[in-house]
N, C-alpha and C positions, 0 to 999 in steps of 0.2 A: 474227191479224195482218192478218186481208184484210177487216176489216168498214169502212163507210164511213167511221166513224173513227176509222181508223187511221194512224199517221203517216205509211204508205206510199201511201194514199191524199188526203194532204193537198198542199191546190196549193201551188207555188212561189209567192210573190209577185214580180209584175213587176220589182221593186226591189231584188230581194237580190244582193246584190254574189256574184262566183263567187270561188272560190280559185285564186289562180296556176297551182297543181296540176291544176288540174280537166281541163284538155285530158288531161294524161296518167294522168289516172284513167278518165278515160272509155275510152282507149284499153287500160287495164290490164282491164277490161269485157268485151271484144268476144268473141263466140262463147256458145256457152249458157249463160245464168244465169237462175235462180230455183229455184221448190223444183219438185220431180216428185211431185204425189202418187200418181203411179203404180208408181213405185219405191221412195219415201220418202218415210213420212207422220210426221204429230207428231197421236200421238191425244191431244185433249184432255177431262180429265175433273172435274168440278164436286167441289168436295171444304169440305168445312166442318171444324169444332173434331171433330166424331164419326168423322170417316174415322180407323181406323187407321194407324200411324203403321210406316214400313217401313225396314229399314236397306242399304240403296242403296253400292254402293262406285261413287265416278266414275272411270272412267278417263281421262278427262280432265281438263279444270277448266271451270267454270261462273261466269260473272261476272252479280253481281247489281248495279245501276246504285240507291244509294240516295238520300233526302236533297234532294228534286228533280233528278236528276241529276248532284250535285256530287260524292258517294263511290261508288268502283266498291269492292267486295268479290272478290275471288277466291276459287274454292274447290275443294277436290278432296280425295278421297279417300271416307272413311266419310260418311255423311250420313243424317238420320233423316227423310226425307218424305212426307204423307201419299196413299198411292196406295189407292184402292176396291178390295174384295176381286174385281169382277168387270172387272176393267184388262188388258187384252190388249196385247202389247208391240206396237208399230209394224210394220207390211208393209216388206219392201225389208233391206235389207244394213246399214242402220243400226239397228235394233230393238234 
């Protein structure tokens, strides 16, 4: 998420209209925000068709954004995805 192009990384254009909302989003904002990869990291791992295939229970839900943006998927529960036999879970209280 932090490479140069990333959408997080992508400039505003001069011209893009704000939302009404925006003053009191910004204010819903203030105080620390981003990620800590000091306490909480997301390891990521290159996986192709041969990575084994692992059965994951979410305890949460996970939304996948498809279809250029237009369908959000929700999901939770049992899940079958491919993690490397040499995958260490995350540093920090989220792992």
């Amino acid at each position: 998420p932090y490479s140069a192009a990333s959408i997080w990384n992508t400039p505003i254009a001069a011209d893009t209209a704000y939302s009404p909302q925006s003053d009191y989003n910004i204010t819903a904002l203030r105080g620390t925000f981003g990620s800590d990869p000091n306490q909480y990291t997301m390891p990521v791992y290159e996986v192709d068709n041969s990575t084994p295939l692992a059965k994951v229970n979410l305890s949460g839900s996970f939304s996948d954004v498809t279809d250029n943006g237009t369908k959000l998927i929700k999901t939770k529960g049992l899940m079958q995805i491919p993690i490397p036999a040499t995958a260490q879970a995350a540093t920090g209280g989220d792992s």
